[in-house]
N, C-alpha and C positions, 0 to 999 in steps of 0.2 A: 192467322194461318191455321189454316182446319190441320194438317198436316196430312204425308201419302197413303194413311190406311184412311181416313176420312174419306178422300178422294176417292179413292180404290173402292171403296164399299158401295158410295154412289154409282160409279161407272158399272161394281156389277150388279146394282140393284135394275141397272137401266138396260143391262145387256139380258140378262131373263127374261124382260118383258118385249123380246123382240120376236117378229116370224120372219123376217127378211132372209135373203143368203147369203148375207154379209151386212155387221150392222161393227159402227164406229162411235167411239164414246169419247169428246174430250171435257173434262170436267176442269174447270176454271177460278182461280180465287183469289182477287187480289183485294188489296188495300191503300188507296193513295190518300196521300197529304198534301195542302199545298195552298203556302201563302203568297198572295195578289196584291199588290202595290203600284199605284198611279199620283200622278199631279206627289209624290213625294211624301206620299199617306200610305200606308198599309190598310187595306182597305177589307177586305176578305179572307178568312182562315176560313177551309174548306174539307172534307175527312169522307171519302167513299169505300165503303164497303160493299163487296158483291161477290156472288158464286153464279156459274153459269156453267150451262147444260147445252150441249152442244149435239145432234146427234144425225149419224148421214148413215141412211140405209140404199142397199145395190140390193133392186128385186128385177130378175130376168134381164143387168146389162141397164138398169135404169137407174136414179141415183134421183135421192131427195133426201131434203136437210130441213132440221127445223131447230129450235132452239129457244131457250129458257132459261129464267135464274130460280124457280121452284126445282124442290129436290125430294120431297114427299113421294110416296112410291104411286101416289095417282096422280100425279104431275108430271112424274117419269114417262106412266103409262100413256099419256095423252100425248105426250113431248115424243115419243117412239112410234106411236102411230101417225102423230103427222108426218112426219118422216116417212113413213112407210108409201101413208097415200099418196103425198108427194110423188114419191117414186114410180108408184104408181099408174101417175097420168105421165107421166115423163115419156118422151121416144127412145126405146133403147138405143146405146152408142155398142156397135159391136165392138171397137177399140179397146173397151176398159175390163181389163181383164181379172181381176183380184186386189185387196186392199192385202195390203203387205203381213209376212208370218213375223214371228219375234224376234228379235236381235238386241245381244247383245249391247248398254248404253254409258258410255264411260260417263261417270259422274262429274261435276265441274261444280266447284264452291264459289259461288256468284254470292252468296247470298250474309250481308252483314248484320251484326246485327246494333251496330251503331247508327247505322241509316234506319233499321225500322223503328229504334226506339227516340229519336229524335225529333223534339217536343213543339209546339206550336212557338214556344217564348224562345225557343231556341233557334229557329227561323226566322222571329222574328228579330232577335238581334241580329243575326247576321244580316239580315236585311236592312236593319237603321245605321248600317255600320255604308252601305251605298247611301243609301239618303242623303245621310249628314254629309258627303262628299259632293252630290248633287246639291244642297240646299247653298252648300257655301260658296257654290260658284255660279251661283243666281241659277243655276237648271231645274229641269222635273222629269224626275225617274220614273221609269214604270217594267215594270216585269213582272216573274212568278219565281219560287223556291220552293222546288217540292221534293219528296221523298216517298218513296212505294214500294212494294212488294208484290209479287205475285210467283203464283204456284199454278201449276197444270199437270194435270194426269190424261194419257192418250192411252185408252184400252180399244180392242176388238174384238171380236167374235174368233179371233184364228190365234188370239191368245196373246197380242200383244198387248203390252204396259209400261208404259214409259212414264216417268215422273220426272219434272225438273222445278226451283225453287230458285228467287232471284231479287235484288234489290238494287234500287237504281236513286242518284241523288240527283235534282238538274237543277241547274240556276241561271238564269237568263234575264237582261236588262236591257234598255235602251233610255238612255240619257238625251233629252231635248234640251235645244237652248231653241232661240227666234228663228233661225234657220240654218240651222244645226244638229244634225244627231251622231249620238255613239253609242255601237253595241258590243257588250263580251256574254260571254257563256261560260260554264263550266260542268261538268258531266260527272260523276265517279261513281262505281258500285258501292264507294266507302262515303260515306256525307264529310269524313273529318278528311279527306282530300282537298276539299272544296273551302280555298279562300274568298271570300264572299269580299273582303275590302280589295283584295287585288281585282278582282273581276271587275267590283266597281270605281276602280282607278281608271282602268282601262277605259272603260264608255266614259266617263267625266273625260277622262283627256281627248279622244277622239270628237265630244260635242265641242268643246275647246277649239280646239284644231279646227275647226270643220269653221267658223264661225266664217260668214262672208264668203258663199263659195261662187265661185267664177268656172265659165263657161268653158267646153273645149270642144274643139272641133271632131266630130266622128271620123276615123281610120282605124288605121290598123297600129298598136302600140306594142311595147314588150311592157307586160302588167306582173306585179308581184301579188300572188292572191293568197290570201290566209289561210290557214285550214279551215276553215268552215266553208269559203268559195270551192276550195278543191272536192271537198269531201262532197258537196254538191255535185259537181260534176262525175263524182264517182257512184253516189246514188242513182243519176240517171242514167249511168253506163249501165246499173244492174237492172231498171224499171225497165228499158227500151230493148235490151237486147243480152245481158249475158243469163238467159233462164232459155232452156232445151225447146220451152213450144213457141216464139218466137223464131229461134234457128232453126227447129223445125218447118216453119212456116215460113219461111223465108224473109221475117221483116226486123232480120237484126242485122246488125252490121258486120257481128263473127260467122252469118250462113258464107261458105265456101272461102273462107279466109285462114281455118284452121293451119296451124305450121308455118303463116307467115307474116311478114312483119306489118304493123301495124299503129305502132306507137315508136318511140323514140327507145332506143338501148336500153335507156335508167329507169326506165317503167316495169314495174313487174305491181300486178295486182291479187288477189287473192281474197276468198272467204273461208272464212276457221272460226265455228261456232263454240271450238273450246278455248278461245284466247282469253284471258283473262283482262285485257288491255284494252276490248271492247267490252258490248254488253252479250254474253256469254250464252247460248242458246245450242244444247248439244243436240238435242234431236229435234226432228220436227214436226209438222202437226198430222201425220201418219205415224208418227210413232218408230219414225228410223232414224240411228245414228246421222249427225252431221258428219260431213267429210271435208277433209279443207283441199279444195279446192283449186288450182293455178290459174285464174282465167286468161291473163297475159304476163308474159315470162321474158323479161330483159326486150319487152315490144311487142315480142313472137305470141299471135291467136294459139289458145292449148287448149282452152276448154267452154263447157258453158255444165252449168246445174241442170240436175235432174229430181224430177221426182218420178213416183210408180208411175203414171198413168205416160208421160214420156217417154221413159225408159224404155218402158213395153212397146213402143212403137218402133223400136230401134234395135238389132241384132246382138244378142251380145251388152245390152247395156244394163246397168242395175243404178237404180235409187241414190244419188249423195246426199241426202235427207233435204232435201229442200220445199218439201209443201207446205202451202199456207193453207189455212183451214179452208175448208169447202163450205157453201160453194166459190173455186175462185179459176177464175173466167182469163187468169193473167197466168196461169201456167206457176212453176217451179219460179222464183227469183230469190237470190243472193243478198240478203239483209248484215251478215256479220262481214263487211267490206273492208278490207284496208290496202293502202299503196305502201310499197316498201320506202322510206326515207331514204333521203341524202346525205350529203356531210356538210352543208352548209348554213347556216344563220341567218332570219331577217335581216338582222343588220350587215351581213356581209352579202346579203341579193340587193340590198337599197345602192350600198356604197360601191356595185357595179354595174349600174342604170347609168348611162348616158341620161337617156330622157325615157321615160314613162308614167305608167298610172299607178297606184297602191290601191288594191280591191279587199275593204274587209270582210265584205259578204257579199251574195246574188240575195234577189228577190225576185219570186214568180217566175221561177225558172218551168219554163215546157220546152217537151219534145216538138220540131221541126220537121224533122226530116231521118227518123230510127235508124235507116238504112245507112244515112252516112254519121251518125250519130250528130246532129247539127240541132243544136236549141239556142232557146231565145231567152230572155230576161235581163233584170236590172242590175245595177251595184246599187247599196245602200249602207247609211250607219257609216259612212267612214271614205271615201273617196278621194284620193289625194294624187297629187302634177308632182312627179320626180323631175328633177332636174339636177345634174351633175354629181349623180349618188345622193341627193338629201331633197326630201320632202319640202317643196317649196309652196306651195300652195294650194285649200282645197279647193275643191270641183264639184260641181255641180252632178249629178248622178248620170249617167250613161244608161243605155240599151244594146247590150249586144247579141249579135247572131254568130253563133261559131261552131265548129265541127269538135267536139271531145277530142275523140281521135288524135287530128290536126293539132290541137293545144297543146294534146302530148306529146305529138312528134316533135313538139318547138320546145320542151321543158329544159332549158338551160340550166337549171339551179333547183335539186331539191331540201326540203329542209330537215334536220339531222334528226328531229324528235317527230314522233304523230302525236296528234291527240284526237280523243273521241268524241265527236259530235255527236249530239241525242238530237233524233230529229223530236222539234215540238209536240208533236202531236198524235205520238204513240213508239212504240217501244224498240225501234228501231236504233240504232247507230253505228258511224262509219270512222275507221281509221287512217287520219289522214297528214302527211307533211304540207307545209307551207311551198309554194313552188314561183320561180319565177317563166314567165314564158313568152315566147317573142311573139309577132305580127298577131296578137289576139284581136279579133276584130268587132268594133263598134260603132254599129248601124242608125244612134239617133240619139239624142239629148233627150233633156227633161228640164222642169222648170223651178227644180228644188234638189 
């Protein structure tokens, strides 16, 4: 960790050397760890370090970005003038009207320091501690366990400076047998949250289970979906449609819905970059407080994110800190997600199914249709035929096409605890309960 004057000194070394009329500095520095294991081997211990330079100049309503991991003050100077020319040749947008003055940034203690200092042999026991669970029941594991850090500083020209600091543990497996899988996860800003033998109980039992899966026919079923399915479906509610230039643009599904119902009573969702129960991000990459946000409130449409450059489009509106570094083509979107829980229990949604399916995960889930919020993708890792409240047999993996929305209006049964999913492949995650839900619909099979 350079730590916030390190940062701070770079960003003003970099903002001197600008002539722009408005120049943005995010200065960046993380450190990940992260051991790799397949076929039941540990196979890779891997260690990145990096600092990165970021820099977006507005000359005459035109904007150019360019960026780097040199921090030499003639690396600066180069890194500030492509930016510049960029800009440049750019078509002015008369719409964009100022990079945001300073405010105010409540601090938030994300960052442990038991997850930074946690060692390669210490990964990797916990890692042989799933192995040896996989080896004794003839399977082959394969996953990653890592742990990271990272720091960012967001200065500008109009005097803002924001600093946040953060640490994140993830552990993720998938257990094969011959035609069989099972996957768990576990997520914690703290690494000693993170039981590594339970996680890999969990996938060992599910490739178990799964062993011999048999066919079902595509309709409409009442599915119990884990958090990790849910939390999916709540990611794409924020990718497709709950960010301001979308609804602005008319290709989300809260444009003109605001105040009405939309989801089911027990549905209340929201983003809060200071929860500590996710992964915790108070300002954003403009350098303005997070605000938490209601997006839907007991069903009822209440809001969508903002950043500057929306806001400003809009009478009366201001900033809930929601920019993603520029340049970025997708507007404001809601990364710190969670759905408010239930009062109920896995095992008390199983042991009230008549007949349906048990979903541990999607895979390859896309957008369909934004407007009505309608995507498409697979189950995987775990797929199983309810029958008279108990898990009678696995299945073969499904294809479904369904409305978000619609799944939520059907949500019979939420589940009492969230937990946080890290999405794999970058620093996002979502808070999410287990849900059960009726006539969820699936459009095709698969052959595995």
């Amino acid at each position: 960790m350079l730590g916030q004057d390190r940062l701070q000194e770079i960003a003003e070394r970099a903002l001197r050397k600008a002539t722009a009329d408005q120049t943005e500095i995010i200065v960046t520095s993380s450190n990940s760890l992260l051991t790799r294991f397949a076929a039941n081997t540990i196979h890779q211990n891997v260690s990145e370090t990096d600092v990165s330079v970021r820099v977006r100049s507005i000359v005459d309503r035109k904007t150019g970005v360019a960026s780097g991991n040199r921090f030499e003050d003639s690396d600066l100077e180069k890194l500030v003038q492509s930016a510049e020319t960029a800009a440049r040749f750019q078509q002015p947008n008369p719409e964009i009207q100022s990079l945001p003055g300073p405010q105010p940034v409540k601090d938030v203690d994300a960052f442990k320091e038991a997850t930074m200092s946690f060692t390669p042999m210490q990964r990797a026991v916990a890692v042989e501690s799933i192995l040896t669970q996989s080896r004794d029941h003839g399977l082959e594991a394969a996953g990653a366990f890592s742990n990271e850090q990272q720091e960012f500083l967001i200065a500008n020209s109009l005097g803002v400076s924001a600093y946040h600091r953060g640490t994140v543990a993830h552990l993720v497996t998938v257990v094969m047998g011959e035609d069989s899988s099972g996957y768990a996860s576990a997520s914690a800003l703290d690494v000693s949250n993170i039981d590594a033998a339970a996680v890999g109980k969990v996938a060992v039992d599910k490739a178990l289970q799964g062993r011999k899966p048999t066919e079902l026919e595509p309709g409409e079923y009442t599915v119990i979906l884990e958090e990790e399915a849910v939390a999916d479906m709540l990611f794409m509610l924020g990718y497709i449609g709950f960010g301001a230039l979308a609804f602005q643009e008319g290709r989300s599904f809260m444009t003109g819905k605001l105040g009405e119902k939309i989801t089911g009573d027990n549905i209340t969702i929201w983003d809060d970059g200071h929860d500590l129960r996710g992964l915790p991000l108070p300002v954003d990459f403009e350098g303005v407080p997070k605000e938490k946000v209601i997006l839907i409130e007991n069903g009822v449409a209440r809001s969508v994110v903002y950043d500057t450059f929306t806001a400003a489009r809009e009478e009366a509106r201001h900033s809930t800190g929601h920019s993603l570094p520029a340049p970025n083509g997708m507007g404001p979107i809601p990364i710190n997600l969670f759905m408010a829980p239930g009062t109920s229990t896995k095992e008390e949604m199983l042991a009230s199914t008549e007949r349906g399916i048990w979903v541990t995960r999607f895979h390859y889930t896309n957008p369909v249709h934004p407007v009505k919020s309608v995507i498409t993708g697979m189950t995987r890792d775990g797929t199983f035929l309810i029958e008279d409240g108990k898990i009678t047999r696995p299945l073969k993996n499904l294809r479904f096409t369904q409305s978000i929305l619609e799944a939520f209006a059907n949500a019979e049964m939420l589940g009492k605890d969230l937990k946080m999913v890290k999405d794999d492949w970058n620093s996002l995650a979502t808070c999410a309960p287990a849900a059960k839900v009726r006539d969820f619909r699936f459009t095709g099979t698969t052959d595995f």
